[in-house]
C-alpha positions as CSV (number, residue, x, y, z in Angstrom):
1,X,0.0,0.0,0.0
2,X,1.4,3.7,-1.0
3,X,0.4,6.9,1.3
4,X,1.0,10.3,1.3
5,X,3.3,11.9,3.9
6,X,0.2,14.0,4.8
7,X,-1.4,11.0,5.2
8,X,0.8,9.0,7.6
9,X,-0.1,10.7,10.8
10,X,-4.0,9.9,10.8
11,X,-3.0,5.7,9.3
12,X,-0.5,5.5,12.3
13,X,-3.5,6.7,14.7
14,X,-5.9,4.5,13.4
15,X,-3.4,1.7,14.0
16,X,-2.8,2.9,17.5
17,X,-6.3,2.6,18.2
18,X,-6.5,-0.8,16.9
19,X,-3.2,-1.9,18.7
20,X,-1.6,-3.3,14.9
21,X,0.7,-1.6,13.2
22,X,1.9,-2.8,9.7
23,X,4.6,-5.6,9.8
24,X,6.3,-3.4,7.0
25,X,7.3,0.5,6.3
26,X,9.1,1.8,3.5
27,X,10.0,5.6,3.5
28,X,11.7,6.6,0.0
29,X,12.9,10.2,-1.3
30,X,15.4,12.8,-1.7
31,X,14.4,15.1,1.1
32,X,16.3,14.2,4.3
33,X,14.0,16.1,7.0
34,X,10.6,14.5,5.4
35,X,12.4,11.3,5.5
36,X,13.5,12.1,8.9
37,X,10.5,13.2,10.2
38,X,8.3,9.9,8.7
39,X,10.9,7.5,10.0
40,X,10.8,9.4,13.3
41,X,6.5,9.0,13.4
42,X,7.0,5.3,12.3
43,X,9.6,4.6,15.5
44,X,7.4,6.8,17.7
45,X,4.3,4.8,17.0
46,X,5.8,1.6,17.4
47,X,7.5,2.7,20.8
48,X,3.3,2.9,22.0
49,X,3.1,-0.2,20.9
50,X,6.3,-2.0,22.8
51,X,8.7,-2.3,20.5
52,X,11.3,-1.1,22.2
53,X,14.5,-2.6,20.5
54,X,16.0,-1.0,17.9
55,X,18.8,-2.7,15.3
56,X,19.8,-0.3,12.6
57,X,21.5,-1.8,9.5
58,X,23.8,0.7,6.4
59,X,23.3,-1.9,3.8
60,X,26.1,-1.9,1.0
61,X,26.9,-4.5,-2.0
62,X,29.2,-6.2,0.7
63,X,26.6,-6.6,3.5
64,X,26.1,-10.1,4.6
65,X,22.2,-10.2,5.0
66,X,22.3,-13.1,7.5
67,X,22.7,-10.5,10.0
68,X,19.3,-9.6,9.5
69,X,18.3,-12.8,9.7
70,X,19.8,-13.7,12.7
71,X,17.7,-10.9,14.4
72,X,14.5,-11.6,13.2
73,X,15.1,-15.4,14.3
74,X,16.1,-14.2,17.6
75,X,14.2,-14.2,20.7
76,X,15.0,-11.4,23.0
77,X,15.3,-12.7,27.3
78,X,12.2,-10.2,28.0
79,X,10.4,-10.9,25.0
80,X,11.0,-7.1,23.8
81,X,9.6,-6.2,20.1
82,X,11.9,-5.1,18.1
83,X,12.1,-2.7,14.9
84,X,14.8,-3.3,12.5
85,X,15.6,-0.5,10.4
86,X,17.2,-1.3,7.1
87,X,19.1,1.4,5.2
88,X,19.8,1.3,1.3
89,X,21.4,4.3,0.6
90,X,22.1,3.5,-3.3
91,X,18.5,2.4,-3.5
92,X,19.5,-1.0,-5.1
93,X,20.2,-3.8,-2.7
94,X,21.4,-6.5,-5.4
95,X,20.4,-9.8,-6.4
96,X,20.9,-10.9,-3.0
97,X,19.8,-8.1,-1.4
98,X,16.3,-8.7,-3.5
99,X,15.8,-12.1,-2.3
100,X,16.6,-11.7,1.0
101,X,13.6,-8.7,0.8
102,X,12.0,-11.1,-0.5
103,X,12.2,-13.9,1.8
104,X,11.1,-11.4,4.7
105,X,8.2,-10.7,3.8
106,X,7.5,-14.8,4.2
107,X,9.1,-14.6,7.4
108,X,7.2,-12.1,9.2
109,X,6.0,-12.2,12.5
110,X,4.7,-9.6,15.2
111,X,7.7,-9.1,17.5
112,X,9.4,-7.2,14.0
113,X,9.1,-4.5,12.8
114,X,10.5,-3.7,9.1
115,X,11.4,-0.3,8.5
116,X,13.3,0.4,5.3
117,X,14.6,3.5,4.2
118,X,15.7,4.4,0.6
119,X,16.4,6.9,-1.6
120,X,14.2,8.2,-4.4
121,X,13.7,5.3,-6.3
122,X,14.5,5.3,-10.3
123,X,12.0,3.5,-12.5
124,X,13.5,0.2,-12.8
125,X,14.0,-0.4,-8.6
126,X,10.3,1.5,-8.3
127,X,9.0,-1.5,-10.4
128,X,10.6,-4.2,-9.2
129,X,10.0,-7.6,-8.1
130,X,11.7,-6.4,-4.1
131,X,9.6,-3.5,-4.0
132,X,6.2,-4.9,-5.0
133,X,6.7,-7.5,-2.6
134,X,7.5,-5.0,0.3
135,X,4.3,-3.0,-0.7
136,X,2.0,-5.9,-0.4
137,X,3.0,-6.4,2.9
138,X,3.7,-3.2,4.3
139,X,3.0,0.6,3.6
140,X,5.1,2.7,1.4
141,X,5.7,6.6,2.2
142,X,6.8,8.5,-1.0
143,X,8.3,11.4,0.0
144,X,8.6,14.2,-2.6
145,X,10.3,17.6,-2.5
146,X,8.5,20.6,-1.3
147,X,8.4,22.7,-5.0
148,X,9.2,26.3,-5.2
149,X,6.1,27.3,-5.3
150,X,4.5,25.6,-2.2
151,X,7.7,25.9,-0.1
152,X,6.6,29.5,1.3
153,X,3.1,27.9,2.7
154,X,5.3,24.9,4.0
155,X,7.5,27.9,5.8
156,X,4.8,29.3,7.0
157,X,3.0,26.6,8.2
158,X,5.8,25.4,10.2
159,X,6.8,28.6,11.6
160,X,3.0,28.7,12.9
161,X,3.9,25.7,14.6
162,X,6.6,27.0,16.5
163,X,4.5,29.8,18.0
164,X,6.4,32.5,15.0
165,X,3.8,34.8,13.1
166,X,5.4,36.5,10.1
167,X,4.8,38.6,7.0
168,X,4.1,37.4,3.7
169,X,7.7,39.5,2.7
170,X,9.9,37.5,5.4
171,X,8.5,34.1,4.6
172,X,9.0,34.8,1.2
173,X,13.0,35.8,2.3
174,X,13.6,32.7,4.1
175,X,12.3,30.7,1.0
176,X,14.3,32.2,-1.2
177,X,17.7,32.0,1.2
178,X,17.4,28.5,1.6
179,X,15.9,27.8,-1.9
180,X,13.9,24.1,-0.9
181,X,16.6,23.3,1.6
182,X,14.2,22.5,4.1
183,X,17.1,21.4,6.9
184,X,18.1,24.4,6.4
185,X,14.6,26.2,6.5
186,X,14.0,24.0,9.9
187,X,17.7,25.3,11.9
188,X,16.4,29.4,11.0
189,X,13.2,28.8,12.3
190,X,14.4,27.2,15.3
191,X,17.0,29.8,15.4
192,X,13.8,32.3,15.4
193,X,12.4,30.7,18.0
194,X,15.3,30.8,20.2
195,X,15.0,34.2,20.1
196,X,12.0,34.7,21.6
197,X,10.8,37.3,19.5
198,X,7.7,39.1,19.9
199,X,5.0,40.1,17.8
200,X,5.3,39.3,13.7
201,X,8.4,38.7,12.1
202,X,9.1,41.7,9.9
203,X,11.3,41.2,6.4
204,X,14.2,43.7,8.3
205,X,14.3,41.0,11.0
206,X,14.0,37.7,9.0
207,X,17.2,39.5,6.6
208,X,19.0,40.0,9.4
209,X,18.7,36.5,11.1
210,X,18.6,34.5,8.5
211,X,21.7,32.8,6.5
212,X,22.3,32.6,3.0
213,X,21.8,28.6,3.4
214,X,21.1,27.7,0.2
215,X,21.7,24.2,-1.2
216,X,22.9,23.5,-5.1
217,X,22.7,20.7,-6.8
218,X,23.2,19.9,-10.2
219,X,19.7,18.0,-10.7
220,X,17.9,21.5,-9.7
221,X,20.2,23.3,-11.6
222,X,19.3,21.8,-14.8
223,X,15.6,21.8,-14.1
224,X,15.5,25.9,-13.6
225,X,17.4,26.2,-17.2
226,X,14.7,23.6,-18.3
227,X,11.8,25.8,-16.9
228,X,13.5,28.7,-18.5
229,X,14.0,30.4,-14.9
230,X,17.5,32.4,-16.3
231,X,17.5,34.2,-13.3
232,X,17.4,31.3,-10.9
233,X,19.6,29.3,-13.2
234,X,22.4,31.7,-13.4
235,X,22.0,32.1,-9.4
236,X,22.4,28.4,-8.9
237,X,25.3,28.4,-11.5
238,X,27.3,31.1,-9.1
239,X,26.4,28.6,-6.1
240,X,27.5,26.3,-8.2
241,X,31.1,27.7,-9.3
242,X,31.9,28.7,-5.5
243,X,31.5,25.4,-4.1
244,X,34.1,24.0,-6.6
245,X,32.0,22.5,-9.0
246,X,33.7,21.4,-11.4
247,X,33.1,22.3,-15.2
248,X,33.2,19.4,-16.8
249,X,30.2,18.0,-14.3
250,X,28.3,21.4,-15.0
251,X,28.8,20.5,-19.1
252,X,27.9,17.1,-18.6
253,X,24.7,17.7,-16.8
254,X,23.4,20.2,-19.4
255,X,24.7,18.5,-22.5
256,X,22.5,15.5,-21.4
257,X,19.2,17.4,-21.5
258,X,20.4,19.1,-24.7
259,X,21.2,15.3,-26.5
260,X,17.6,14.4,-25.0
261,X,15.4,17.7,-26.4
262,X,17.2,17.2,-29.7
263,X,16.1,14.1,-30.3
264,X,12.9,14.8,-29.2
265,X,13.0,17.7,-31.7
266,X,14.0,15.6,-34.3
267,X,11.0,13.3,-33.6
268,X,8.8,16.0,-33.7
269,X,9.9,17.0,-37.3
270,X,8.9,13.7,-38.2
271,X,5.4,14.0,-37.5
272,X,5.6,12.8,-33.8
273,X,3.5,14.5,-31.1
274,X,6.0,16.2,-28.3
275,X,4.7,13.5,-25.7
276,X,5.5,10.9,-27.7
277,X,8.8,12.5,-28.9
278,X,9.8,13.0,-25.3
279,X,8.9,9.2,-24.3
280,X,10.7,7.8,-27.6
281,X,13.9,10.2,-26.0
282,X,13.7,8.3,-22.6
283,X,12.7,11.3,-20.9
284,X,10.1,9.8,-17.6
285,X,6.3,11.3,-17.6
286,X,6.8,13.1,-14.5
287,X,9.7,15.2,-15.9
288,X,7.8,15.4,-19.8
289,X,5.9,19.3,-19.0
290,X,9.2,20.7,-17.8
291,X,10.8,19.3,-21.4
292,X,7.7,19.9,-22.9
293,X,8.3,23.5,-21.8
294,X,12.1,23.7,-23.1
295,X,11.1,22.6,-26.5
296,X,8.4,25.0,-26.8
297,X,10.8,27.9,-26.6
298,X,13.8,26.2,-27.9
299,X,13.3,25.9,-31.9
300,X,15.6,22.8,-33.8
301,X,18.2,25.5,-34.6
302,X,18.3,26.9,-31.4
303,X,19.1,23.8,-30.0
304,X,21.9,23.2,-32.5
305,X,24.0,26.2,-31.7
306,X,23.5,24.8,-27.7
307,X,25.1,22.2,-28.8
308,X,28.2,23.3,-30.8
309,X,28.2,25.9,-27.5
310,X,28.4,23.1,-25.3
311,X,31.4,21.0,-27.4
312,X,33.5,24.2,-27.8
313,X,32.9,25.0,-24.2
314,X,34.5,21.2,-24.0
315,X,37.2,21.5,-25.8
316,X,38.2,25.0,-23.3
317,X,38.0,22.5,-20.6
318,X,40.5,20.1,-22.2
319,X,43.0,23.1,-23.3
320,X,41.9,22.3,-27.2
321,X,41.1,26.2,-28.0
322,X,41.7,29.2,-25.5
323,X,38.2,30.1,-23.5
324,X,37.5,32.1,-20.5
325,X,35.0,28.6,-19.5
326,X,32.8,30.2,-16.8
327,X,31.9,33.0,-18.7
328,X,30.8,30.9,-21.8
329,X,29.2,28.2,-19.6
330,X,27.2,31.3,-18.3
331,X,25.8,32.1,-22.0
332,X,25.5,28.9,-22.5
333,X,23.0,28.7,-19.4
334,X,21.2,32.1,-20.2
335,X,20.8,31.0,-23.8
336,X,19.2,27.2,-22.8
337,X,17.0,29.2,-20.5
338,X,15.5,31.5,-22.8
339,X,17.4,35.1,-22.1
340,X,19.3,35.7,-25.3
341,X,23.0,37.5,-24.0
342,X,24.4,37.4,-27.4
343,X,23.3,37.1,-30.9
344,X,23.7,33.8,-32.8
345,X,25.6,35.2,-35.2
346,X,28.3,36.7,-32.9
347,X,28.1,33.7,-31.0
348,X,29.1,31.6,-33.8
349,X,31.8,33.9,-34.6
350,X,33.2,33.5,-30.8
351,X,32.9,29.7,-31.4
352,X,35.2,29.7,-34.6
353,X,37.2,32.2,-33.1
Protein backbone atom coordinates (compact mmCIF):
# COMPACT_ATOMS: atom_id res chain seq x y z
CA UNK A 1 0.00 0.00 0.00
CA UNK A 2 1.38 3.67 -0.99
CA UNK A 3 0.37 6.92 1.25
CA UNK A 4 1.04 10.26 1.30
CA UNK A 5 3.33 11.91 3.91
CA UNK A 6 0.24 14.04 4.83
CA UNK A 7 -1.39 11.00 5.21
CA UNK A 8 0.80 8.99 7.59
CA UNK A 9 -0.06 10.71 10.77
CA UNK A 10 -3.96 9.86 10.75
CA UNK A 11 -2.97 5.66 9.30
CA UNK A 12 -0.47 5.54 12.29
CA UNK A 13 -3.54 6.73 14.69
CA UNK A 14 -5.86 4.51 13.38
CA UNK A 15 -3.40 1.73 13.97
CA UNK A 16 -2.80 2.86 17.51
CA UNK A 17 -6.28 2.56 18.24
CA UNK A 18 -6.48 -0.81 16.86
CA UNK A 19 -3.16 -1.91 18.71
CA UNK A 20 -1.57 -3.27 14.94
CA UNK A 21 0.72 -1.58 13.20
CA UNK A 22 1.95 -2.79 9.66
CA UNK A 23 4.56 -5.60 9.79
CA UNK A 24 6.29 -3.38 6.96
CA UNK A 25 7.30 0.54 6.27
CA UNK A 26 9.11 1.82 3.48
CA UNK A 27 9.96 5.56 3.54
CA UNK A 28 11.72 6.65 -0.05
CA UNK A 29 12.93 10.17 -1.29
CA UNK A 30 15.42 12.76 -1.73
CA UNK A 31 14.36 15.05 1.12
CA UNK A 32 16.28 14.24 4.34
CA UNK A 33 13.97 16.14 7.04
CA UNK A 34 10.58 14.52 5.42
CA UNK A 35 12.45 11.30 5.49
CA UNK A 36 13.50 12.07 8.91
CA UNK A 37 10.49 13.16 10.16
CA UNK A 38 8.32 9.88 8.70
CA UNK A 39 10.86 7.47 9.97
CA UNK A 40 10.76 9.41 13.31
CA UNK A 41 6.52 9.00 13.43
CA UNK A 42 7.04 5.27 12.25
CA UNK A 43 9.62 4.64 15.54
CA UNK A 44 7.42 6.81 17.75
CA UNK A 45 4.30 4.82 16.98
CA UNK A 46 5.80 1.59 17.42
CA UNK A 47 7.50 2.70 20.79
CA UNK A 48 3.34 2.87 21.96
CA UNK A 49 3.06 -0.17 20.90
CA UNK A 50 6.27 -1.98 22.84
CA UNK A 51 8.73 -2.32 20.54
CA UNK A 52 11.32 -1.10 22.20
CA UNK A 53 14.46 -2.56 20.54
CA UNK A 54 15.96 -0.98 17.94
CA UNK A 55 18.78 -2.67 15.28
CA UNK A 56 19.78 -0.29 12.55
CA UNK A 57 21.51 -1.83 9.47
CA UNK A 58 23.78 0.74 6.44
CA UNK A 59 23.30 -1.90 3.85
CA UNK A 60 26.10 -1.91 0.95
CA UNK A 61 26.90 -4.51 -2.04
CA UNK A 62 29.17 -6.18 0.65
CA UNK A 63 26.63 -6.63 3.50
CA UNK A 64 26.09 -10.10 4.63
CA UNK A 65 22.17 -10.23 5.02
CA UNK A 66 22.30 -13.08 7.54
CA UNK A 67 22.75 -10.51 10.01
CA UNK A 68 19.28 -9.62 9.53
CA UNK A 69 18.32 -12.82 9.66
CA UNK A 70 19.81 -13.67 12.75
CA UNK A 71 17.66 -10.87 14.45
CA UNK A 72 14.45 -11.62 13.20
CA UNK A 73 15.15 -15.41 14.27
CA UNK A 74 16.13 -14.19 17.61
CA UNK A 75 14.20 -14.23 20.70
CA UNK A 76 14.96 -11.42 23.04
CA UNK A 77 15.34 -12.73 27.28
CA UNK A 78 12.21 -10.20 28.03
CA UNK A 79 10.40 -10.89 24.96
CA UNK A 80 10.97 -7.14 23.76
CA UNK A 81 9.56 -6.22 20.10
CA UNK A 82 11.86 -5.09 18.12
CA UNK A 83 12.06 -2.69 14.87
CA UNK A 84 14.76 -3.26 12.51
CA UNK A 85 15.57 -0.49 10.42
CA UNK A 86 17.15 -1.30 7.06
CA UNK A 87 19.07 1.40 5.22
CA UNK A 88 19.82 1.27 1.34
CA UNK A 89 21.41 4.34 0.61
CA UNK A 90 22.15 3.46 -3.31
CA UNK A 91 18.53 2.44 -3.46
CA UNK A 92 19.53 -1.04 -5.11
CA UNK A 93 20.22 -3.82 -2.71
CA UNK A 94 21.36 -6.46 -5.38
CA UNK A 95 20.41 -9.83 -6.44
CA UNK A 96 20.93 -10.89 -3.02
CA UNK A 97 19.78 -8.08 -1.44
CA UNK A 98 16.31 -8.70 -3.53
CA UNK A 99 15.78 -12.11 -2.35
CA UNK A 100 16.63 -11.65 1.04
CA UNK A 101 13.63 -8.69 0.84
CA UNK A 102 12.01 -11.09 -0.51
CA UNK A 103 12.23 -13.88 1.81
CA UNK A 104 11.13 -11.35 4.68
CA UNK A 105 8.20 -10.68 3.77
CA UNK A 106 7.51 -14.76 4.16
CA UNK A 107 9.12 -14.63 7.40
CA UNK A 108 7.18 -12.10 9.17
CA UNK A 109 5.99 -12.17 12.48
CA UNK A 110 4.66 -9.60 15.25
CA UNK A 111 7.68 -9.13 17.52
CA UNK A 112 9.42 -7.18 13.96
CA UNK A 113 9.11 -4.48 12.77
CA UNK A 114 10.53 -3.69 9.10
CA UNK A 115 11.41 -0.28 8.51
CA UNK A 116 13.26 0.41 5.27
CA UNK A 117 14.64 3.46 4.22
CA UNK A 118 15.71 4.39 0.63
CA UNK A 119 16.43 6.93 -1.56
CA UNK A 120 14.21 8.20 -4.38
CA UNK A 121 13.74 5.28 -6.27
CA UNK A 122 14.49 5.33 -10.29
CA UNK A 123 12.05 3.49 -12.51
CA UNK A 124 13.52 0.25 -12.81
CA UNK A 125 13.98 -0.36 -8.64
CA UNK A 126 10.28 1.46 -8.26
CA UNK A 127 8.99 -1.48 -10.39
CA UNK A 128 10.57 -4.23 -9.17
CA UNK A 129 10.02 -7.56 -8.06
CA UNK A 130 11.71 -6.45 -4.08
CA UNK A 131 9.58 -3.52 -4.02
CA UNK A 132 6.22 -4.92 -5.04
CA UNK A 133 6.71 -7.48 -2.55
CA UNK A 134 7.54 -5.03 0.34
CA UNK A 135 4.27 -2.99 -0.75
CA UNK A 136 2.01 -5.92 -0.42
CA UNK A 137 3.00 -6.44 2.94
CA UNK A 138 3.71 -3.18 4.29
CA UNK A 139 3.00 0.59 3.64
CA UNK A 140 5.09 2.71 1.39
CA UNK A 141 5.66 6.64 2.15
CA UNK A 142 6.84 8.54 -0.99
CA UNK A 143 8.31 11.42 -0.02
CA UNK A 144 8.56 14.25 -2.57
CA UNK A 145 10.28 17.64 -2.48
CA UNK A 146 8.55 20.62 -1.31
CA UNK A 147 8.45 22.70 -5.04
CA UNK A 148 9.16 26.26 -5.15
CA UNK A 149 6.10 27.28 -5.26
CA UNK A 150 4.47 25.56 -2.20
CA UNK A 151 7.74 25.89 -0.10
CA UNK A 152 6.59 29.53 1.29
CA UNK A 153 3.10 27.86 2.65
CA UNK A 154 5.26 24.89 3.97
CA UNK A 155 7.45 27.94 5.78
CA UNK A 156 4.77 29.34 6.99
CA UNK A 157 3.04 26.62 8.24
CA UNK A 158 5.78 25.36 10.15
CA UNK A 159 6.77 28.64 11.61
CA UNK A 160 3.03 28.70 12.85
CA UNK A 161 3.89 25.75 14.64
CA UNK A 162 6.64 26.96 16.49
CA UNK A 163 4.47 29.83 18.03
CA UNK A 164 6.36 32.49 15.03
CA UNK A 165 3.80 34.79 13.12
CA UNK A 166 5.40 36.49 10.12
CA UNK A 167 4.83 38.55 7.00
CA UNK A 168 4.12 37.38 3.73
CA UNK A 169 7.67 39.51 2.69
CA UNK A 170 9.86 37.51 5.37
CA UNK A 171 8.53 34.05 4.60
CA UNK A 172 8.98 34.76 1.20
CA UNK A 173 13.01 35.82 2.32
CA UNK A 174 13.64 32.70 4.08
CA UNK A 175 12.29 30.71 0.95
CA UNK A 176 14.31 32.24 -1.23
CA UNK A 177 17.68 31.98 1.20
CA UNK A 178 17.39 28.53 1.55
CA UNK A 179 15.89 27.81 -1.90
CA UNK A 180 13.91 24.10 -0.91
CA UNK A 181 16.58 23.31 1.59
CA UNK A 182 14.17 22.52 4.15
CA UNK A 183 17.08 21.36 6.91
CA UNK A 184 18.08 24.40 6.44
CA UNK A 185 14.58 26.16 6.49
CA UNK A 186 13.97 23.99 9.88
CA UNK A 187 17.70 25.29 11.86
CA UNK A 188 16.36 29.42 10.99
CA UNK A 189 13.24 28.84 12.32
CA UNK A 190 14.44 27.15 15.32
CA UNK A 191 17.02 29.79 15.39
CA UNK A 192 13.84 32.34 15.44
CA UNK A 193 12.38 30.71 17.97
CA UNK A 194 15.27 30.77 20.20
CA UNK A 195 14.96 34.23 20.12
CA UNK A 196 12.03 34.65 21.62
CA UNK A 197 10.80 37.27 19.45
CA UNK A 198 7.74 39.07 19.93
CA UNK A 199 4.97 40.13 17.77
CA UNK A 200 5.26 39.29 13.68
CA UNK A 201 8.43 38.73 12.12
CA UNK A 202 9.08 41.71 9.93
CA UNK A 203 11.26 41.20 6.36
CA UNK A 204 14.17 43.75 8.31
CA UNK A 205 14.29 41.04 10.99
CA UNK A 206 14.04 37.67 9.03
CA UNK A 207 17.16 39.51 6.56
CA UNK A 208 19.02 39.99 9.37
CA UNK A 209 18.75 36.47 11.14
CA UNK A 210 18.61 34.51 8.50
CA UNK A 211 21.75 32.77 6.53
CA UNK A 212 22.26 32.63 3.01
CA UNK A 213 21.79 28.62 3.35
CA UNK A 214 21.08 27.70 0.25
CA UNK A 215 21.70 24.16 -1.18
CA UNK A 216 22.92 23.47 -5.12
CA UNK A 217 22.69 20.68 -6.79
CA UNK A 218 23.15 19.92 -10.22
CA UNK A 219 19.66 18.05 -10.66
CA UNK A 220 17.90 21.46 -9.68
CA UNK A 221 20.25 23.31 -11.57
CA UNK A 222 19.31 21.80 -14.76
CA UNK A 223 15.63 21.76 -14.07
CA UNK A 224 15.49 25.95 -13.59
CA UNK A 225 17.44 26.23 -17.24
CA UNK A 226 14.74 23.62 -18.32
CA UNK A 227 11.78 25.77 -16.90
CA UNK A 228 13.53 28.75 -18.47
CA UNK A 229 14.02 30.45 -14.87
CA UNK A 230 17.45 32.44 -16.30
CA UNK A 231 17.54 34.24 -13.25
CA UNK A 232 17.42 31.26 -10.85
CA UNK A 233 19.63 29.35 -13.22
CA UNK A 234 22.39 31.67 -13.39
CA UNK A 235 22.05 32.13 -9.40
CA UNK A 236 22.43 28.42 -8.91
CA UNK A 237 25.27 28.42 -11.53
CA UNK A 238 27.29 31.08 -9.15
CA UNK A 239 26.43 28.64 -6.11
CA UNK A 240 27.49 26.30 -8.16
CA UNK A 241 31.14 27.70 -9.26
CA UNK A 242 31.95 28.66 -5.46
CA UNK A 243 31.45 25.39 -4.10
CA UNK A 244 34.11 24.02 -6.57
CA UNK A 245 31.98 22.54 -8.95
CA UNK A 246 33.70 21.40 -11.44
CA UNK A 247 33.14 22.26 -15.19
CA UNK A 248 33.24 19.36 -16.76
CA UNK A 249 30.17 17.98 -14.27
CA UNK A 250 28.28 21.43 -14.98
CA UNK A 251 28.76 20.46 -19.14
CA UNK A 252 27.92 17.13 -18.59
CA UNK A 253 24.71 17.69 -16.75
CA UNK A 254 23.39 20.19 -19.35
CA UNK A 255 24.71 18.45 -22.46
CA UNK A 256 22.55 15.51 -21.39
CA UNK A 257 19.24 17.37 -21.51
CA UNK A 258 20.44 19.05 -24.71
CA UNK A 259 21.17 15.31 -26.51
CA UNK A 260 17.62 14.44 -24.99
CA UNK A 261 15.41 17.70 -26.41
CA UNK A 262 17.22 17.21 -29.73
CA UNK A 263 16.09 14.08 -30.34
CA UNK A 264 12.95 14.83 -29.15
CA UNK A 265 13.00 17.70 -31.70
CA UNK A 266 14.04 15.56 -34.26
CA UNK A 267 11.05 13.30 -33.59
CA UNK A 268 8.83 15.98 -33.74
CA UNK A 269 9.93 16.96 -37.25
CA UNK A 270 8.90 13.72 -38.21
CA UNK A 271 5.38 14.01 -37.55
CA UNK A 272 5.57 12.79 -33.84
CA UNK A 273 3.48 14.53 -31.07
CA UNK A 274 5.99 16.18 -28.25
CA UNK A 275 4.72 13.47 -25.71
CA UNK A 276 5.50 10.88 -27.71
CA UNK A 277 8.83 12.45 -28.89
CA UNK A 278 9.80 12.98 -25.28
CA UNK A 279 8.88 9.23 -24.26
CA UNK A 280 10.66 7.82 -27.57
CA UNK A 281 13.93 10.22 -25.96
CA UNK A 282 13.72 8.32 -22.64
CA UNK A 283 12.67 11.30 -20.94
CA UNK A 284 10.05 9.84 -17.64
CA UNK A 285 6.25 11.29 -17.59
CA UNK A 286 6.80 13.13 -14.50
CA UNK A 287 9.75 15.21 -15.88
CA UNK A 288 7.83 15.37 -19.78
CA UNK A 289 5.91 19.31 -19.02
CA UNK A 290 9.18 20.71 -17.83
CA UNK A 291 10.84 19.25 -21.39
CA UNK A 292 7.71 19.85 -22.92
CA UNK A 293 8.34 23.52 -21.83
CA UNK A 294 12.13 23.72 -23.06
CA UNK A 295 11.08 22.59 -26.49
CA UNK A 296 8.39 25.03 -26.76
CA UNK A 297 10.79 27.88 -26.57
CA UNK A 298 13.77 26.22 -27.93
CA UNK A 299 13.32 25.86 -31.87
CA UNK A 300 15.63 22.82 -33.76
CA UNK A 301 18.22 25.45 -34.63
CA UNK A 302 18.26 26.89 -31.42
CA UNK A 303 19.15 23.77 -29.95
CA UNK A 304 21.92 23.23 -32.48
CA UNK A 305 23.98 26.16 -31.71
CA UNK A 306 23.46 24.85 -27.75
CA UNK A 307 25.11 22.15 -28.79
CA UNK A 308 28.16 23.27 -30.78
CA UNK A 309 28.24 25.93 -27.54
CA UNK A 310 28.40 23.09 -25.30
CA UNK A 311 31.38 21.02 -27.38
CA UNK A 312 33.48 24.23 -27.75
CA UNK A 313 32.93 24.98 -24.16
CA UNK A 314 34.54 21.17 -23.98
CA UNK A 315 37.22 21.52 -25.78
CA UNK A 316 38.20 25.03 -23.31
CA UNK A 317 38.05 22.50 -20.61
CA UNK A 318 40.46 20.07 -22.17
CA UNK A 319 42.99 23.08 -23.26
CA UNK A 320 41.86 22.35 -27.24
CA UNK A 321 41.10 26.22 -27.96
CA UNK A 322 41.73 29.24 -25.46
CA UNK A 323 38.17 30.12 -23.47
CA UNK A 324 37.55 32.12 -20.46
CA UNK A 325 35.03 28.61 -19.54
CA UNK A 326 32.83 30.18 -16.78
CA UNK A 327 31.94 32.99 -18.72
CA UNK A 328 30.81 30.91 -21.84
CA UNK A 329 29.25 28.18 -19.63
CA UNK A 330 27.24 31.35 -18.26
CA UNK A 331 25.79 32.12 -22.00
CA UNK A 332 25.47 28.91 -22.49
CA UNK A 333 23.02 28.72 -19.45
CA UNK A 334 21.23 32.07 -20.23
CA UNK A 335 20.84 30.97 -23.83
CA UNK A 336 19.24 27.17 -22.79
CA UNK A 337 17.02 29.21 -20.47
CA UNK A 338 15.51 31.52 -22.80
CA UNK A 339 17.39 35.08 -22.12
CA UNK A 340 19.32 35.68 -25.29
CA UNK A 341 22.97 37.49 -23.97
CA UNK A 342 24.36 37.42 -27.39
CA UNK A 343 23.29 37.09 -30.89
CA UNK A 344 23.73 33.81 -32.75
CA UNK A 345 25.63 35.23 -35.18
CA UNK A 346 28.31 36.71 -32.93
CA UNK A 347 28.05 33.65 -30.96
CA UNK A 348 29.05 31.61 -33.77
CA UNK A 349 31.84 33.86 -34.65
CA UNK A 350 33.15 33.47 -30.83
CA UNK A 351 32.91 29.72 -31.37
CA UNK A 352 35.23 29.72 -34.64
CA UNK A 353 37.20 32.23 -33.13
Amino acid sequence: MKLKPEQLSSHLQNSLQSKQLSPIFIISGDEPLLIQEAADSVRAAARKLEFTERETFDIDARFDWNHVFNETNALSLFADKKILELRIASGKPGDKGSKALCELCENLNDSNLILVILPKLDKGASQSKWIKKLESHGVHIQVWPISPQHLPRWINQRLVQSGISASTEAVDILADRVEGNLLAAMQEINKLKLLSLEGTVDANIMSTVVADSARYNLFAFVDKILEGDAQSAAKALRGLESEGTEPLALLWAITRELRTLNKASHQILLGSSKEKALKSAGVWDKRIPIFRKALSRLSPAHLRMLMHQAGAIDRGVKGLRQADIWDEITTLVLSFAGSQTLHPKNIKTLLQQ
